[in-house]
N, C-alpha and C positions, 0 to 999 in steps of 0.2 A: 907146597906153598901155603903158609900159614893167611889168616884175613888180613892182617897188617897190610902184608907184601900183594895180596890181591885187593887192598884200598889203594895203594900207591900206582899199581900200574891202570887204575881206574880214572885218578884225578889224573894221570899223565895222557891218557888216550884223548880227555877233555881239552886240555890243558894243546895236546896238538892242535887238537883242532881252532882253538882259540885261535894259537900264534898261527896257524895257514890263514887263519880269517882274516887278523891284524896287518900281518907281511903285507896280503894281497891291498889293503886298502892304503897304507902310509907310501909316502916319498924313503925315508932312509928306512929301510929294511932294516940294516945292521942295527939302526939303535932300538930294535923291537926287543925287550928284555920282558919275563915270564917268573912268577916265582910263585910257587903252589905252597899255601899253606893247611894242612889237611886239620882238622878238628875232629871232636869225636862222632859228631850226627852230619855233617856238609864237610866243603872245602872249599877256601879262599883261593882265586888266582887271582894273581896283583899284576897287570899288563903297564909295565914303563913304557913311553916312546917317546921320540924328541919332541922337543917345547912346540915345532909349529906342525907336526902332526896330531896333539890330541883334538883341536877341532876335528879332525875329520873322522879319527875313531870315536866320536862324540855324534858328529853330523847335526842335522838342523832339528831343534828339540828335540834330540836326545833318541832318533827313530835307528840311528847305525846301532851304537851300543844297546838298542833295546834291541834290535834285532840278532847281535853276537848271544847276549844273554838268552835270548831264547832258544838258538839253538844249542847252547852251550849247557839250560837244564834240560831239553830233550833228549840229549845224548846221556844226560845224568841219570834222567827218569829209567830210560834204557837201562841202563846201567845199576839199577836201585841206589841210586846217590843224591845228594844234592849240593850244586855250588855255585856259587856268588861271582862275582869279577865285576870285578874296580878297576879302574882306570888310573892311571898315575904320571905326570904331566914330567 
């Protein structure tokens, strides 16, 4: 396995974790969409979900998604990675 392929299965292990975190918290599940975008020093994951669940992946100022992001660069840190995640309506 060259680094490539062990950067990939790295932002993917986050990247689960993410969508278990998101599934668990929205009403429609199915429209929870994930899309990792990897760069050369971090990785983007872009979290879609339907229009009246991003309040709640959002929560009251902002404490849900600061708390997905926190776990989400501790598993990075873990990891020796770093990555971001957006939210996307």
């Amino acid at each position: 396995m060259d680094a490539t392929e062990a950067e990939e299965l790295v932002s993917d292990r986050i990247a689960d974790l993410v969508e278990y975190l998101v599934c668990s918290i929205v009403d429609d599940a199915d429209g929870v969409s994930l899309e990792v975008i990897d760069g050369a020093d971090s990785s983007t994951i872009e979290v879609t979900v339907a229009g009246g669940d991003v309040a709640k992946v959002i929560g009251r100022h902002g404490r849900t998604i600061k708390a997905i992001r926190t776990l989400a660069r501790a598993l990075a840190a873990r990891l020796d990675t770093s990555v971001e995640v957006e939210v996307l309506g």
